[in-house]
C-alpha positions in Angstrom: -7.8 -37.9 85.0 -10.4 -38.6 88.5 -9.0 -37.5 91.0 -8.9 -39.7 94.2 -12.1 -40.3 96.3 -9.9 -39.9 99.3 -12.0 -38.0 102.3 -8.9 -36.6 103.5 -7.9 -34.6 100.5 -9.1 -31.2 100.6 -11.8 -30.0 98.5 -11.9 -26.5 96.7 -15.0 -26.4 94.8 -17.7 -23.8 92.7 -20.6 -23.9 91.0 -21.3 -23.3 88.2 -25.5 -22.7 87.2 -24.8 -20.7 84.1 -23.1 -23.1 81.5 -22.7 -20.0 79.0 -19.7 -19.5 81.1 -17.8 -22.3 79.9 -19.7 -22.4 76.3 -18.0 -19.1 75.2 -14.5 -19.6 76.5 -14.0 -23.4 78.1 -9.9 -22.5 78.1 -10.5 -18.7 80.0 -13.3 -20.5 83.0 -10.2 -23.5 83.8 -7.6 -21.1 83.9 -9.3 -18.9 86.5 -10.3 -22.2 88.3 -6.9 -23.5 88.1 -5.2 -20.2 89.8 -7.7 -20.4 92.2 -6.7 -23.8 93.3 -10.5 -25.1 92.6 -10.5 -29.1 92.0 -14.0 -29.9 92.2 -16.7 -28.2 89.7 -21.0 -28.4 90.0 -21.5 -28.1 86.5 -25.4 -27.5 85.8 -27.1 -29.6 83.3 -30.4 -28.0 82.0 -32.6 -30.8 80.6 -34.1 -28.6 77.6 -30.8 -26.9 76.4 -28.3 -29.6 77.3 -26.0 -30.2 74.6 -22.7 -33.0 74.9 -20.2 -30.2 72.8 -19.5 -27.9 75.2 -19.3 -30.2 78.1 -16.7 -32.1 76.3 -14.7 -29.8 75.9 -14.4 -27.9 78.7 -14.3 -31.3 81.5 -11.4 -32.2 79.0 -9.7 -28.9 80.0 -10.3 -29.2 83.7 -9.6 -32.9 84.0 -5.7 -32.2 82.6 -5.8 -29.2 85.4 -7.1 -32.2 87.9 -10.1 -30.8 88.5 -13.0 -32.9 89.2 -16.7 -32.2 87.3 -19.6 -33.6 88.9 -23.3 -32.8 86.6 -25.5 -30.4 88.5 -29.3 -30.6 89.4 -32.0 -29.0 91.1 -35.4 -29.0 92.2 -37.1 -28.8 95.4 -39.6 -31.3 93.8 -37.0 -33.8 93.4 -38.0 -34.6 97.4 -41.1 -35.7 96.4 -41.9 -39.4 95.1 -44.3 -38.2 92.6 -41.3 -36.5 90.6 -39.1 -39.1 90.6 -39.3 -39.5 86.9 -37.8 -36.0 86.3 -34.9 -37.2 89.3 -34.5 -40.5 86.9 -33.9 -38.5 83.5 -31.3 -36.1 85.1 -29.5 -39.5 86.4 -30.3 -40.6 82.6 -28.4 -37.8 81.0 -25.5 -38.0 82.7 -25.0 -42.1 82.5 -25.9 -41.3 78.8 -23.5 -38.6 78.1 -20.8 -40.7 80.2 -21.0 -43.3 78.1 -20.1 -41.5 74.6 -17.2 -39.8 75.3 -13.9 -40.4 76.3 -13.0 -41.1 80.0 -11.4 -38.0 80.7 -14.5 -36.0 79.3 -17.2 -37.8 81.7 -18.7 -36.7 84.9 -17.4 -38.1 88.2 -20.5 -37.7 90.0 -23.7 -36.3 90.1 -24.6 -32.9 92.6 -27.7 -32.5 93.9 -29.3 -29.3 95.0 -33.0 -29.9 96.2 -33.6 -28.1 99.3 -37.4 -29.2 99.8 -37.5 -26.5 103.1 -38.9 -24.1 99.9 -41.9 -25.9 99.2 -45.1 -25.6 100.2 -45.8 -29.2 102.0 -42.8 -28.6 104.1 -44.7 -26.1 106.4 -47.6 -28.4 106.4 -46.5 -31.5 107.1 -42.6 -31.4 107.0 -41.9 -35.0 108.6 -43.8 -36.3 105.5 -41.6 -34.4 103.3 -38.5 -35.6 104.8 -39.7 -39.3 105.0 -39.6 -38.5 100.4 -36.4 -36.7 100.9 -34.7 -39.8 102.6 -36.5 -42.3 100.6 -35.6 -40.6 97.1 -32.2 -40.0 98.1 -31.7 -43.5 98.0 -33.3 -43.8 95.0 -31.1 -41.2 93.1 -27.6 -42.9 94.8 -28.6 -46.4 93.9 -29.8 -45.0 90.0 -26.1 -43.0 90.2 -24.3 -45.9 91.1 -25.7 -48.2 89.2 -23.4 -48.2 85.8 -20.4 -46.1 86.1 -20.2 -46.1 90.0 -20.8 -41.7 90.2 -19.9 -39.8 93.4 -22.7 -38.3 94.7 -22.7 -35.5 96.9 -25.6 -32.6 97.3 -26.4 -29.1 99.4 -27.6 -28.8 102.6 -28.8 -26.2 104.5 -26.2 -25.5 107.7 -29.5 -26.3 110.1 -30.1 -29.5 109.0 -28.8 -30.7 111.9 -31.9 -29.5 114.0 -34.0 -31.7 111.9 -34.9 -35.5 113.3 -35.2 -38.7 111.0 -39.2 -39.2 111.6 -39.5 -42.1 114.0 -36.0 -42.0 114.7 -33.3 -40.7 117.9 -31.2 -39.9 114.3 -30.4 -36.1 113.1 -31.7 -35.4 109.5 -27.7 -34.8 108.9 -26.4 -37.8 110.3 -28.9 -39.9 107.8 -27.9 -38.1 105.1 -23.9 -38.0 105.9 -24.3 -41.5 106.2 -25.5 -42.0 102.6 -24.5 -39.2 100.6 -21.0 -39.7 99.6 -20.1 -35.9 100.4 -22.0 -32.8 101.9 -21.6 -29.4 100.9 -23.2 -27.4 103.7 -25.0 -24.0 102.8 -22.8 -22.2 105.7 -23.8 -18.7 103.9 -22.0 -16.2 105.9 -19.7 -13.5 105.7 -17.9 -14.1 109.0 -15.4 -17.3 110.3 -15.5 -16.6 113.6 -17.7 -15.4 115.9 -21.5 -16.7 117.4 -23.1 -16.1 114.0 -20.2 -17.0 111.6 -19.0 -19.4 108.9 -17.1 -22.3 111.8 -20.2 -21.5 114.5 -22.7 -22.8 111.9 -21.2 -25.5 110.1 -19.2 -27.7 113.7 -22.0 -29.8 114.3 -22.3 -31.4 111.1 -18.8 -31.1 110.8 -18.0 -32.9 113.5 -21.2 -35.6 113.0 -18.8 -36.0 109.5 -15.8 -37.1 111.5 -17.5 -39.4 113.5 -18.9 -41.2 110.4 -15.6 -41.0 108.8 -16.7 -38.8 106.0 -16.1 -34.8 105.1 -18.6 -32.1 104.8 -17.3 -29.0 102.5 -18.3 -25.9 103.6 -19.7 -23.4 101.2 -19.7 -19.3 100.8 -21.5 -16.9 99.0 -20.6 -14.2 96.3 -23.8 -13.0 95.2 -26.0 -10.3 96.1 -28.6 -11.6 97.9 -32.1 -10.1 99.9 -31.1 -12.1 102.7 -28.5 -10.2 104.3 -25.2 -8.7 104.0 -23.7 -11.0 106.4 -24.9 -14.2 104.3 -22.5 -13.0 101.5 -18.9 -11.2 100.4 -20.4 -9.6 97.7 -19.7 -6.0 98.1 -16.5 -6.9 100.8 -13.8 -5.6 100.6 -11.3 -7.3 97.8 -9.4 -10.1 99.9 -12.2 -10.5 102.9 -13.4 -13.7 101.8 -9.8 -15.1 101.3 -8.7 -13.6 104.6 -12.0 -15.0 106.1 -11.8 -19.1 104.4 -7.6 -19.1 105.4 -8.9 -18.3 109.0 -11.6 -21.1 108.7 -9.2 -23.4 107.3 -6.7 -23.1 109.9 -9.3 -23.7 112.5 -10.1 -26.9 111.5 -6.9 -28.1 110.1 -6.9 -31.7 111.6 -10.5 -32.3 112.0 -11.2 -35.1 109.6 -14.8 -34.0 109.2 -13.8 -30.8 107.5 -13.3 -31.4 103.6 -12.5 -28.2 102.3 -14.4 -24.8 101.5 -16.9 -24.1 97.9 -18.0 -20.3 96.6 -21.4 -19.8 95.2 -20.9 -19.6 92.6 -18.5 -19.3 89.7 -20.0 -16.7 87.3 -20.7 -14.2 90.8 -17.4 -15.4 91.5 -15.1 -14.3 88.3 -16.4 -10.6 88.4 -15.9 -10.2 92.8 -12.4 -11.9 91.8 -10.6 -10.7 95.5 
């Protein structure tokens, strides 16, 4: 079962990078995504290890719990035109695995995590860099769309905003609301309220979402990071980061730009279960 496309329905989501999650027990990973009201899954494809079994079996368990699996990829090199090839056999993979196995074992959509701020040319010559960004972005949707019509949706750093389309009176966000099918934004913080917090960081593309008539989820952090304490809820207090995303969610109940909260990431997640 898909679920609906519908921008209004509100989005719990996780990734999930290590796949020997749902390898060992696919029936133990849906049941805690299923009492944590979670209905949309990044599920990581690795291009050396990836192997259809597991996958099948465990987006067969989560589509009769409705929850949606998109396939999962990153690479800040994916921004760059040269590496398009490697973009093009991730997209390849998943059109390939789609179409062997039964519909309620295929991907919805493909999830993109490229972040291109961590390489080297951005410092350089960072308008360059985003002119590859925008251009393979298009690429990658047109490739997803192409055969079985994927969702596709990708991470975003909560600054993006900031950023202008070279050439353009256009923020970097708007562009890319306006062609990605869905945002999750990279809002890692620890805090809803407040100058610094989770709702501070993420309203303006939030509310560049409800303009366009789309929906940005806004994702969390559970692992221990070097960055900060206050860019995670690993080592909260159990309940803080449910206390802290009910508080979020009430403050934009009715903004239609708001699509729902995700928790980097699933494997971090099941052991600071709060």
């Amino acid at each position: 079962m898909i679920l609906s496309e519908d921008q209004n329905q509100s989005k719990k989501a996780t990734w999930i990078w290590d796949v020997s999650k749902i390898e060992e027990d696919p029936a133990q990973a849906v049941s805690f995504l299923k009492e944590e009201k979670v209905n949309l899954v990044y599920l990581h494809i690795d291009f050396e290890t990836f192997r259809p079994g597991p996958f099948r079996s465990f987006i067969q368990q989560a589509s009769k719990a409705d929850i949606d699996v998109y396939a999962l990829g990153g690479d800040p090199n994916w921004a760059l035109i040269k590496n398009r090839d490697s973009l093009d056999r991730f997209v390849s993979i998943v059109h390939d695995y789609n179409n062997t196995v039964g519909e309620d074992q295929r991907f919805a959509g493909v999830h993109v995590d490229i972040e291109p701020y961590l390489l080297s040319q951005w410092k350089e010559d960072a308008d360059n860099v985003i002119n590859q960004w925008m251009m393979n972005s298009v690429h990658l949707i047109s490739e997803a769309k192409e055969q079985d019509h994927l969702t596709v949706s990708g991470d975003f750093p909560f600054w993006i905003h900031e950023k202008k389309v070279p050439y353009k009176d256009q923020t970097l966000s708007e562009w890319m609301i306006e062609h990605y099918d869905s945002m999750t934004l990279m809002a890692y913080r620890n805090k809803s309220e407040g100058p610094n917090g989770i709702r501070s960081i993420s309203q303006p593309i939030v509310n560049e979402a409800s303009k366009e008539g789309k929906s940005v989820i806004v994702g969390v952090n559970v692992i221990d990071t070097a960055e900060g304490t206050h860019t995670t809820f690993h080592g909260d207090k159990p309940g803080t980061m449910s206390q802290e995303l009910k508080v979020l969610e009430d403050a934009y109940k009715g903004n239609k730009g708001f699509g729902g909260t995700a928790i980097h990431d699933y494997s971090h997640w099941i052991d600071h279960v709060d």
